[in-house]
C-alpha positions in Angstrom: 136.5 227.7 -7.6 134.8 224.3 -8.1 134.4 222.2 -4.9 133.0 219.0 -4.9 131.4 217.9 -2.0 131.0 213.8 -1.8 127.9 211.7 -0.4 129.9 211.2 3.3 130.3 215.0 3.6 133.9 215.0 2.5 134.8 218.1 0.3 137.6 218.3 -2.3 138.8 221.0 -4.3 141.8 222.3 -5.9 142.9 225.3 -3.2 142.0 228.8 -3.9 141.4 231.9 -1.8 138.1 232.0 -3.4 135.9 231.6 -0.1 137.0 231.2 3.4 137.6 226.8 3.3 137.4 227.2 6.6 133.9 228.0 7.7 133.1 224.4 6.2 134.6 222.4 8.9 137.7 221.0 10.0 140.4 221.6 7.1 142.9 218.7 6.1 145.4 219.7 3.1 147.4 217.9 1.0 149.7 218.7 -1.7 148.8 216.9 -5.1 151.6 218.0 -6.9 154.9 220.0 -6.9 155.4 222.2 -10.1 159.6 222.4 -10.8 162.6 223.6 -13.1 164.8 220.9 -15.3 168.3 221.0 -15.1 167.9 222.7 -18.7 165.7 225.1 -17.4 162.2 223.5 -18.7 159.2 222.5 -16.4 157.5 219.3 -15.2 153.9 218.9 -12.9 154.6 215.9 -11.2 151.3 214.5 -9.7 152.8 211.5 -8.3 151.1 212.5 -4.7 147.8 211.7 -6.3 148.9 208.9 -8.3 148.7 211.0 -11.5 151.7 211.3 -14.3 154.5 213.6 -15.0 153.6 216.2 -17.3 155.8 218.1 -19.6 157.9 219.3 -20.5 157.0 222.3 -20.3 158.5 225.5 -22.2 157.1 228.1 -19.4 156.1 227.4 -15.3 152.5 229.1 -16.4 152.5 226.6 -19.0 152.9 223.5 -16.5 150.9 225.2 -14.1 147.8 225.0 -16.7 148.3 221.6 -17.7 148.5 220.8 -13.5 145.4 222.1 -12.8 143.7 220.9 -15.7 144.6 217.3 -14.8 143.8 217.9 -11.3 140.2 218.8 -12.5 139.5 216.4 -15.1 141.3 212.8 -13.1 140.8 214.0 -9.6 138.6 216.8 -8.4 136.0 215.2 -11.0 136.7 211.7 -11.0 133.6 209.6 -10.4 
C-alpha cells in the first residue's frame, strides 16, 4: 500500500486494508472512481470524481479495475 503523506500533514492513498488508516488521524474518504458494466456487458473506470478520464472499454471488471488503479497511482496518488 503506498501512502503519500504531503508537506501540510495531509495523507493520500488509494484505500486498502493494509494497515489500520485510522491510527493516523482523523479519516476523510472519497470515492475517486466508480468501476461499471455497459449495456453490452463491457466495463468502464470512470474517474470523473478526480477529474481523471474514462477508461475502457474494458473486456473483464479485473481488467478495468487494473487500469483504475494504475491511473489513480500514476495522475493522482503520485502527481507532483
Amino acid at each position: 500500500m503506498q501512502i503519500l503523506i504531503e508537506p501540510g500533514g495531509t495523507v493520500r492513498c488509494l484505500y486498502g486494508e493494509a494497515i489500520e488508516l485510522a491510527t493516523l488521524g482523523p479519516l476523510q474518504i472519497a470515492r475517486a472512481s466508480h468501476v461499471e458494466p455497459t449495456a453490452d456487458g463491457q466495463w468502464l473506470a470512470d474517474l470523473s470524481p478526480i477529474s481523471g478520464p474514462v477508461l475502457g472499454p474494458f473486456v473483464c471488471r479485473s481488467e478495468a479495475l487494473t487500469a483504475e488503479e494504475d491511473w489513480i497511482t500514476e495522475h493522482w496518488l503520485l502527481r507532483s
